[in-house]
C-alpha positions as CSV (number, residue, x, y, z in Angstrom):
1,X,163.7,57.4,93.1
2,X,162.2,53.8,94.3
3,X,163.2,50.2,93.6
4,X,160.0,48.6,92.2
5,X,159.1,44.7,92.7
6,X,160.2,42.6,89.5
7,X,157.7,40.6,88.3
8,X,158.4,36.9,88.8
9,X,157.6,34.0,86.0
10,X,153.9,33.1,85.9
11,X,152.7,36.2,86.8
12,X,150.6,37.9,84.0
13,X,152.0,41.2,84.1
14,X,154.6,38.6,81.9
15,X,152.4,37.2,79.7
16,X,150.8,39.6,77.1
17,X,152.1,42.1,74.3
18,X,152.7,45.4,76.0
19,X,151.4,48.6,74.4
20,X,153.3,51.4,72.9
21,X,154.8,54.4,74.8
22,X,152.3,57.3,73.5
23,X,154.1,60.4,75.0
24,X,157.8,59.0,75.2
25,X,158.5,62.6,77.1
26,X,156.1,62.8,79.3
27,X,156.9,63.2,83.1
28,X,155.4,59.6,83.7
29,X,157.7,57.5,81.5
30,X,160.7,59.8,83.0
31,X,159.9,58.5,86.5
32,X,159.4,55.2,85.1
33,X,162.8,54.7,83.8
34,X,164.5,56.4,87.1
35,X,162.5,54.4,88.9
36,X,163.5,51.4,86.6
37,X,167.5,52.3,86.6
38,X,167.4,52.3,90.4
39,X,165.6,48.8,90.3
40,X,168.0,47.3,87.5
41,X,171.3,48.7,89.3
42,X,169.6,47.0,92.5
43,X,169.0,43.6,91.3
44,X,172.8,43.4,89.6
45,X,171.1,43.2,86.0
46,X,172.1,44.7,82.6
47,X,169.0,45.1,81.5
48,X,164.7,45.4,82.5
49,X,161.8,45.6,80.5
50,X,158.5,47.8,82.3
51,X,156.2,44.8,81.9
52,X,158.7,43.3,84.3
53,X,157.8,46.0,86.8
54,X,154.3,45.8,86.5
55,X,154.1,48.7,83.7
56,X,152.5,47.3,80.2
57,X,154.5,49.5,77.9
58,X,156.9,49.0,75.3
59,X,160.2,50.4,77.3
60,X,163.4,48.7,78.3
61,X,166.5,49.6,79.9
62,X,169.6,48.2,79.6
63,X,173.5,48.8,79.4
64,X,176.8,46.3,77.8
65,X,179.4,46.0,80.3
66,X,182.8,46.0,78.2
67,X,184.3,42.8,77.5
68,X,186.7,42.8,80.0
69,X,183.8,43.4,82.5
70,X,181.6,40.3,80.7
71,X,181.2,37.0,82.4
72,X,183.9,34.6,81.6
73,X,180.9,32.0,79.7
74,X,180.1,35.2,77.4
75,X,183.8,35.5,76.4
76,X,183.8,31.8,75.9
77,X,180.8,31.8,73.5
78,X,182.6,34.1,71.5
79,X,179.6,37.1,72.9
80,X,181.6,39.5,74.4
81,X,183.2,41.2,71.8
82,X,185.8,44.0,71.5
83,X,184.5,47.5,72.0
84,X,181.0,46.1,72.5
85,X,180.6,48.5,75.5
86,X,177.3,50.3,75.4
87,X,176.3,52.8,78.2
88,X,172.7,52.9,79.5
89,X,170.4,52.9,77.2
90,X,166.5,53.4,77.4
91,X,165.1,52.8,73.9
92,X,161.4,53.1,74.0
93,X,158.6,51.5,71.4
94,X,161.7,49.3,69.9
95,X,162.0,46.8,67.1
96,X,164.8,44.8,65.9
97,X,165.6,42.5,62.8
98,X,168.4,40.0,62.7
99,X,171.3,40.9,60.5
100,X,172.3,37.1,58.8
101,X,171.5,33.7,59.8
102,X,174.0,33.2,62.4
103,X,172.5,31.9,65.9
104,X,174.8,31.7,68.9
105,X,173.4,29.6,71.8
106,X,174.3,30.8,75.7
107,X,173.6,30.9,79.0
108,X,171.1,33.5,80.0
109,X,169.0,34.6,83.3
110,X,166.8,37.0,84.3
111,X,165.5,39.1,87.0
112,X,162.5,37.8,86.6
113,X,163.0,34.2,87.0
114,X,165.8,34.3,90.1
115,X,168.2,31.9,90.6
116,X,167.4,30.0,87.0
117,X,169.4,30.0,83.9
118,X,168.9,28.3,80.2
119,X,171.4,27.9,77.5
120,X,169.3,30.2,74.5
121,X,169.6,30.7,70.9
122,X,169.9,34.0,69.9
123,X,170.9,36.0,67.1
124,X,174.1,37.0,66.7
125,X,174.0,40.1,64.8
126,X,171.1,42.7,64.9
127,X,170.0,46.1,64.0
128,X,167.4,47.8,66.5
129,X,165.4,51.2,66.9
130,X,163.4,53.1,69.0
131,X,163.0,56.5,70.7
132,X,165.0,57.7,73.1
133,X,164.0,59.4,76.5
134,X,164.3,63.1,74.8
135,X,161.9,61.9,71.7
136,X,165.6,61.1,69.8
137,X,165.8,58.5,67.6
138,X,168.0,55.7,68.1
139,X,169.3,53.0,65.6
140,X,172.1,50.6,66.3
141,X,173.9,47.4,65.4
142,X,174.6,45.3,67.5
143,X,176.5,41.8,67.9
144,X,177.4,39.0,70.6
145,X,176.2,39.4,74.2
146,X,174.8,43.7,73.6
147,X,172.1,41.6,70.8
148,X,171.5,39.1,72.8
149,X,170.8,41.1,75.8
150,X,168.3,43.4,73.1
151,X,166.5,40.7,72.3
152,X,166.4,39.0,75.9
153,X,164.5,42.6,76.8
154,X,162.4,43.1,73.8
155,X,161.3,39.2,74.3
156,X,159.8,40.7,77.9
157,X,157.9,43.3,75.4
158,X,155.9,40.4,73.9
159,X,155.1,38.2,76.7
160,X,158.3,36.2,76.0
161,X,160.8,34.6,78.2
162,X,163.9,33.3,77.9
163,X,162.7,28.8,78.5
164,X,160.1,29.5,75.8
165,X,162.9,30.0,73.3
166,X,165.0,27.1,74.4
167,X,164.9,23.8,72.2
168,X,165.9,21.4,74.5
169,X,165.0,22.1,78.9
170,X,167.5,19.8,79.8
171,X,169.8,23.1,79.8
172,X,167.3,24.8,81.8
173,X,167.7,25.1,85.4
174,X,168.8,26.5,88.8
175,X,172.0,28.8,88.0
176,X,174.2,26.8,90.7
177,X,173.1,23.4,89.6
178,X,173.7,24.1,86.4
179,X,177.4,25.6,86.5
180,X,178.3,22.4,88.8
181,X,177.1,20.1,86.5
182,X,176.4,21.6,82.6
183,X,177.9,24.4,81.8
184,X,181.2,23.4,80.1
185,X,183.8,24.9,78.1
186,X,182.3,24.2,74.5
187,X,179.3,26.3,75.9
């Protein structure tokens, strides 16, 4: 398949609400997401939304290392969980609803804005849905860094990024800079 170009920060393909996937089978959306798994596995990420390749749909990719495979600041946070491994997923036309009133804050970047990170509140429990590639649907649960990274993607679906849910931009900032100088233990 190809490796597509990500969409940057301040480029409008990131701005709007994407539309819904009409025919989730159709031979268009299936060389979408290969198209989209080669470009995700190319970049290092764990997950991509289409508007982030240029494509206005409601679609995202994404896959949970295990915990022992999570960054070290997850485990810290208390976001990598046991058995909170989940393979690659493409969930198309998704929603999600928070599952309590617990809200974890972490570090979090994005292929879309290189090099940057922000410490984000997030929910920590969630149940999502959607369809699946085959027209299947899915419905999961989901806690520590697999919601986050959920709602991280689904964000992309509504013209959200990551900064615009941060409280406080002084925890926003180039990923290098920040680890020298603010990310700490109690994060």
């Amino acid at each position: 398949m190809s490796i597509l170009k990500i969409a940057r920060m301040g480029h409008p393909a990131l701005d709007g609400p994407a539309g819904p996937v009409k025919d989730p089978e159709s031979d268009e959306i299936k060389r979408l997401v290969a198209d989209m798994i080669d470009t995700m596995a190319d970049a290092g990420g764990v997950g991509l939304a289409a508007p982030q390749v240029y494509a206005p749909v409601r679609l995202v990719i994404f896959h949970v290392p295990s915990a022992l495979d999570a960054d070290e600041r997850y485990e810290d946070a208390g976001l990598a969980e046991e058995d909170d491994e989940t393979p690659l997923t493409v969930l198309i036309n998704p929603s999600f609803e928070p599952q309590g009133d617990d809200v974890l804050c972490a570090w979090e970047g994005c292929l879309s804005l290189p090099g940057m990170t922000g410490f984000v509140p997030r929910h920590r429990c969630i149940r999502y849905w959607g369809v699946g590639l085959r027209g299947e649907k899915i419905e999961r649960r989901a806690t520590g860094f697999h919601a986050r990274v959920v709602q991280h993607e689904l964000d992309h679906l509504n013209g959200m990024l990551f900064p615009m849910r941060m409280p406080d931009l002084k925890r926003f900032g180039f990923s290098e800079e920040m680890r020298r100088y603010h990310i700490t233990e109690e994060d």
